[in-house]
C-alpha positions in Angstrom: -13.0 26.1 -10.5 -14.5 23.6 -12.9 -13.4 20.1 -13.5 -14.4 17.0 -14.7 -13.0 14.8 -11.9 -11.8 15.6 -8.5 -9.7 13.4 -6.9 -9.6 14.3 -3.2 -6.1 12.4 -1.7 -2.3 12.9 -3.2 -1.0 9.7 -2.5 -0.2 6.7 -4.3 -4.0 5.7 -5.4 -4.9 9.2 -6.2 -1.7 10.3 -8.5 -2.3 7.0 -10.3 -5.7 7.9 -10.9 -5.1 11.1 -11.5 -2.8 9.9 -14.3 -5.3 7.8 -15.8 -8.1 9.8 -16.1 -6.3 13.1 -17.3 -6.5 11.9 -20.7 -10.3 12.0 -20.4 -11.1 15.1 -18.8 -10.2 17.9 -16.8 -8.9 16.8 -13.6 -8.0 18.4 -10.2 -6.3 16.0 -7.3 -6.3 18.2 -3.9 -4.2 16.9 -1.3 -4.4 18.0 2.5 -1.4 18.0 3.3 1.7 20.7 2.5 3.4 17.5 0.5 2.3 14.6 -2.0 2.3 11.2 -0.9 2.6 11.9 2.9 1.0 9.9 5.5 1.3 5.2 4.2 2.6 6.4 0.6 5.9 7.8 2.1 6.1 5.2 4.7 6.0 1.7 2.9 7.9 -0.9 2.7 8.3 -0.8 -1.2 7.7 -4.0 -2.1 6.6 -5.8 -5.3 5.6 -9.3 -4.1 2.6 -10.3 -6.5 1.3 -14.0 -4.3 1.6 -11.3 -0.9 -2.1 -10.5 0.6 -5.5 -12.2 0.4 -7.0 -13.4 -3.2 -8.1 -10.1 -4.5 -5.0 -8.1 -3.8 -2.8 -11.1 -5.4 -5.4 -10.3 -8.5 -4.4 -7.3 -8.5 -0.8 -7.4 -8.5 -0.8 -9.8 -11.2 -2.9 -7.4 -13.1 0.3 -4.5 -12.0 3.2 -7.1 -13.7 2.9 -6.2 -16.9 3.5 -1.9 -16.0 6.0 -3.1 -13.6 8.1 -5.7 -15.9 10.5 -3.1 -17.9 9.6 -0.2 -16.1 12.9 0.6 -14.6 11.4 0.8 -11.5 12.1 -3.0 -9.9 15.1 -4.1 -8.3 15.9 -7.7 -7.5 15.1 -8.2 -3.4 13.8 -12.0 -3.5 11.3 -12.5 -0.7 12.2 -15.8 2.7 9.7 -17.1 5.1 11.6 -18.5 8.6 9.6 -20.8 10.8 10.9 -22.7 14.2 9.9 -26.7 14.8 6.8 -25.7 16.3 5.1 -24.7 13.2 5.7 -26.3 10.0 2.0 -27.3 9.1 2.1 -23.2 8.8 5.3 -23.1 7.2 3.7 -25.7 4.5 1.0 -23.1 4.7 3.1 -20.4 3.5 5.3 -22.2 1.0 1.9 -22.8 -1.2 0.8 -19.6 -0.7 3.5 -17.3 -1.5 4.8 -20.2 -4.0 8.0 -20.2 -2.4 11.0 -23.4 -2.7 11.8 -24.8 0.7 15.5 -24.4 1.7 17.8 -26.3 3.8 19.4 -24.1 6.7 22.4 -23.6 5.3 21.1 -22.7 2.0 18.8 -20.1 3.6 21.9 -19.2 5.3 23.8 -18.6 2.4 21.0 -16.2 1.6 21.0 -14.6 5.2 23.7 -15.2 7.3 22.5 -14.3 10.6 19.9 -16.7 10.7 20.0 -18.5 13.4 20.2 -22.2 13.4 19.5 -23.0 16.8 15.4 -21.3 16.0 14.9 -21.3 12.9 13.8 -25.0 11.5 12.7 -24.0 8.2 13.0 -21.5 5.6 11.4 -21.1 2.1 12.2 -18.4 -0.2 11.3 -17.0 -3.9 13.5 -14.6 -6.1 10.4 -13.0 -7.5 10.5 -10.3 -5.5 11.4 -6.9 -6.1 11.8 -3.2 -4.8 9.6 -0.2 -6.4 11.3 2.7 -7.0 8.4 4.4 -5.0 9.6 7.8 -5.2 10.3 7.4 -8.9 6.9 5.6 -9.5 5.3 9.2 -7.3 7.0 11.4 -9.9 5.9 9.6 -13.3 2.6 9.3 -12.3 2.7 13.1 -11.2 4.5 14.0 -14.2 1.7 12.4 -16.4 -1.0 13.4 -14.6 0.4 17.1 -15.2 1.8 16.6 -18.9 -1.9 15.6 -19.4 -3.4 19.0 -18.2 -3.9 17.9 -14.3 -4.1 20.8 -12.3 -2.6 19.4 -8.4 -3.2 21.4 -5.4 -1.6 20.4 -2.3 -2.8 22.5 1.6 -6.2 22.1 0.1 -8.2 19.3 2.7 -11.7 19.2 2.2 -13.9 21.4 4.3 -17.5 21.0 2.4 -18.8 18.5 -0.6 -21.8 19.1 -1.5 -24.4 16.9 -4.1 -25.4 19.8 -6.6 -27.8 19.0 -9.5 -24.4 18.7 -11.8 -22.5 17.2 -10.0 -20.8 18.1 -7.2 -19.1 21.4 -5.4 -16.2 21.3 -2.9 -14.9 23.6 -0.8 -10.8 23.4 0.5 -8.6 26.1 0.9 -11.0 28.8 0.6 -11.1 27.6 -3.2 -14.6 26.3 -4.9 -14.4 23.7 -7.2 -17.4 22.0 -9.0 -16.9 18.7 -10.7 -19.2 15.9 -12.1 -17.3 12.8 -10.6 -15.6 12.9 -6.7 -12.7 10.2 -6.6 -12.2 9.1 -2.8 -8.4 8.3 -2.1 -8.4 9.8 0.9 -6.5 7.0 2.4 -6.7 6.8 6.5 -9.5 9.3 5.6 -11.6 8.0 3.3 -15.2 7.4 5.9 -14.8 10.8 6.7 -14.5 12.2 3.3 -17.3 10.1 2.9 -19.3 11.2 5.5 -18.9 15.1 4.6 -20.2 14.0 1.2 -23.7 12.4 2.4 -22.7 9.2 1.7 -22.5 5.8 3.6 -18.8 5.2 5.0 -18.3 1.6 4.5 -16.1 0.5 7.5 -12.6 1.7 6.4 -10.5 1.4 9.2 -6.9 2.4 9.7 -4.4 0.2 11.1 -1.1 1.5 12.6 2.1 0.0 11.2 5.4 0.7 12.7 9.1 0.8 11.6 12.4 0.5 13.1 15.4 1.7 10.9 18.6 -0.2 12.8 22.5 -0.7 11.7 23.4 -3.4 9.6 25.3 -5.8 11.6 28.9 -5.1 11.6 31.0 -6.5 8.7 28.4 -7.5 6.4 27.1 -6.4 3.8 23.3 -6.2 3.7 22.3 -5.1 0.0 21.7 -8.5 -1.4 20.0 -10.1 1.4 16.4 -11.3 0.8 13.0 -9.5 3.1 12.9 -12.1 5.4 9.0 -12.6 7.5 8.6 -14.5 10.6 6.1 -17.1 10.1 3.6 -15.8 12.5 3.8 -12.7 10.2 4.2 -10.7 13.5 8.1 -9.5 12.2 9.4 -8.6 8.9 12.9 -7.4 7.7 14.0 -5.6 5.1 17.5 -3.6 3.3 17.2 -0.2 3.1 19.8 1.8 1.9 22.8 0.0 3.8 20.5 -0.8 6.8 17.5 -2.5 7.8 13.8 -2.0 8.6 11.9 -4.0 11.3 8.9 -3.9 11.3 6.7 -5.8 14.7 3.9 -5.9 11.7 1.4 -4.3 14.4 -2.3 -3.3 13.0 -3.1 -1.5 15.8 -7.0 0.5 15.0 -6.5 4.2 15.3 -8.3 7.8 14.2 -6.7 9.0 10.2 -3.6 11.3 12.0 -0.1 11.1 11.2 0.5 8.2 13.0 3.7 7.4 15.2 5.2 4.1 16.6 4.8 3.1 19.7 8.3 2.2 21.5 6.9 -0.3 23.4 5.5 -2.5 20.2 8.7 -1.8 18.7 10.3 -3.3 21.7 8.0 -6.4 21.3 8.5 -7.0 17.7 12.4 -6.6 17.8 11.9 -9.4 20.5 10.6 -11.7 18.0 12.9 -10.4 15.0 16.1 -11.4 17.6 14.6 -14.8 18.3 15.3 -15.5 14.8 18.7 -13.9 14.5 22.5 -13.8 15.8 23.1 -10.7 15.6 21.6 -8.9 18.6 19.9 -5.2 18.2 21.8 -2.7 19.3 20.2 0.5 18.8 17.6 2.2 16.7 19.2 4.6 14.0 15.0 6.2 13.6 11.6 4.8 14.0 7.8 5.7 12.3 4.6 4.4 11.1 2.4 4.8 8.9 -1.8 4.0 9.1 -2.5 1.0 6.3 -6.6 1.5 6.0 -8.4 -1.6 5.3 -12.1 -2.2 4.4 -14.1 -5.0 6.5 -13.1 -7.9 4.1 -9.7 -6.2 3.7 -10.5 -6.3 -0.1 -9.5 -2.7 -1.5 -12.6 -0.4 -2.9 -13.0 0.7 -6.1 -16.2 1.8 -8.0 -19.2 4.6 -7.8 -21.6 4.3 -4.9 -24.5 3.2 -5.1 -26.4 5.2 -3.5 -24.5 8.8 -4.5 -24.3 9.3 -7.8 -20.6 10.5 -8.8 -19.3 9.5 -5.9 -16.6 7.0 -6.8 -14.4 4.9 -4.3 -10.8 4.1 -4.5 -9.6 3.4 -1.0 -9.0 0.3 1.4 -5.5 -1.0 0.0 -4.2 -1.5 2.9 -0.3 -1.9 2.6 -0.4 -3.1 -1.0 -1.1 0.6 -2.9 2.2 0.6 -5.1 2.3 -3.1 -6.0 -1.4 -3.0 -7.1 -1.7 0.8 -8.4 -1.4 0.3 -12.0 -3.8 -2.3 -12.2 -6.1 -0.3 -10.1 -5.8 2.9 -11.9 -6.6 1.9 -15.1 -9.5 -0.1 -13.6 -10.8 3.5 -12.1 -10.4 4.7 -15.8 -12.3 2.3 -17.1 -15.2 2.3 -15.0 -15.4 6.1 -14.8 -15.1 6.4 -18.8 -17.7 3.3 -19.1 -15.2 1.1 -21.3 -15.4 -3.0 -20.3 -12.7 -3.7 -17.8 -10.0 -6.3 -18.7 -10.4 -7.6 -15.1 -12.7 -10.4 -14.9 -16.3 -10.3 -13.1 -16.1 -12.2 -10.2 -13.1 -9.7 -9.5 -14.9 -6.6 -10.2 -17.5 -7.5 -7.6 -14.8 -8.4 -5.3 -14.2 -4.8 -5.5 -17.1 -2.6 -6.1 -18.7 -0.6 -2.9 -21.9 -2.5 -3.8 -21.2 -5.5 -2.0 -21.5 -3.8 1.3 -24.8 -2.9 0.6 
């Protein structure tokens, strides 16, 4: 089969892209797995939080505001940061970094009641943030991508890519397909699919994340209430769907699988969630993880390599792939159709595979 652009990876990064570049060319996304958006698309905490992550992924989510303001995808979740006595030249840290308005304790209270007074000395929140839709966001992009002429193949993993005069030629599923340009968004997998093509991986690593799903406490209603992190960013809490998610925040280094939690880091990181709570867990209602994959600098990767032509990169977002997807999608069109990104210079090199070189 012949295509213009082969995106190897169905999740979040390669539907967007997929999306994106239909308009320009034939396109064909194959996906390992028997579903779209399996392995850290289907298991993230859906959060739009544009100040969250280091310099270049705030970029970037700024860049995604202006897809995600009127989309219909964002509901209001607002975002708190609790820190005990011990710590407030962090807290401070925080406040500034996330832009966030320090609270007294009742008003962060007010906000989230069982916050507990007797450990939690400060509290800083910001109503900017929001919940994605993710599973909407998966089915517009996948819509598009198919309105546009996409063909999407899913049980099709990779078993040969091979540099050819023209391009390139892949084998998955038995199938042939020969394109000029290979997108990587291959996630957790993204050295190997590398490696199979000839080229250099660059040091993407997975990272375990887990998840606890547990009862909302008893009487109270949980919709409204803010994500909360712990200031050592080793706990995070969320409302999902009349419950919460715990997370212990874990980035545990681990070979691309479908990854699982570990009880016992669950265990720790409720430990630290209860420290700043009064309401005591009780039981888990379910419990997963998902692998976030981050490049050495953490910075996500997006660009042709430089030393195999056609070989483009989109991989290393860690856990930010919905917040900064359509910024990073059209920035793959861009490049890939040679028109000047609206993303300034110093941010492009930020990104391009070139500065591992």
């Amino acid at each position: 089969m012949q295509t213009d652009f082969l995106i190897l990876g169905g999740g979040i990064a390669g539907l967007s892209a997929a999306a994106h570049l239909a308009p320009l060319g034939t396109v064909t996304l194959l996906e390992a797995e028997a579903d779209l958006a399996y392995h850290a698309s289907a298991r993230s905490a859906a959060l739009y939080e544009p100040r969250y992550g280091n310099p270049v992924v705030v970029a970037l989510s700024l860049a995604s505001q202006g897809f995600y303001e009127g989309s219909g995808l964002l509901t209001p979740r607002g975002l708190m940061v609790v820190d005990d006595a011990g710590h407030e030249a962090r807290f401070r840290d925080h406040l500034a970094h996330f832009q966030l308005e320090a609270l007294t304790i009742p008003e962060a209270q007010a906000l989230w009641p069982i916050l507990n007074p007797e450990t939690v000395a400060f509290a800083g929140y910001a109503d900017r943030a929001k919940d994605i839709d993710t599973d909407a966001l998966l089915a517009r992009y996948t819509r598009e991508a198919r309105a546009a002429g996409a063909t999407i193949r899913t049980r099709s993993r990779a078993a040969r890519i091979t540099r050819t005069p023209a391009g390139w030629e892949v084998e998955a599923a038995g199938a042939i397909f020969t394109a000029k340009i290979v997108i990587n968004a291959a996630g957790a997998w993204a050295d190997q699919v590398a490696a199979l093509a000839g080229a250099r991986p660059l040091g993407i690593t997975p990272l375990r994340r887990s998840m606890a799903r547990i009862p909302a406490p008893e009487g109270l209603d949980v919709r409204r209430w803010p994500m909360v992190i712990g200031g050592g960013e080793d706990w995070y809490m969320k409302p999902d769907a009349g419950a919460l998610i715990v997370s212990p925040a874990d980035e545990d280094p681990m070979e691309p699988q479908d990854a699982w939690a570990d009880d016992m880091v669950l265990a720790e990181g409720l430990a630290r969630y209860e420290e700043a709570v009064t309401a005591p867990v009780t039981r888990l209602l379910a419990n997963w993880a998902g692998l976030r994959s981050f490049a050495p600098d953490r910075a996500p990767v997006i660009g042709f390599d430089t030393a195999a032509p056609g070989f483009f990169w989109l991989a290393g977002q860690g856990g930010y792939g919905f917040q900064l997807a359509p910024a990073a999608a059209e920035l793959v069109a861009d490049l890939i159709a040679g028109r000047p990104p609206a993303l300034d210079r110093a941010l492009l090199s930020a990104l391009a595979p070139s500065r591992f070189d």
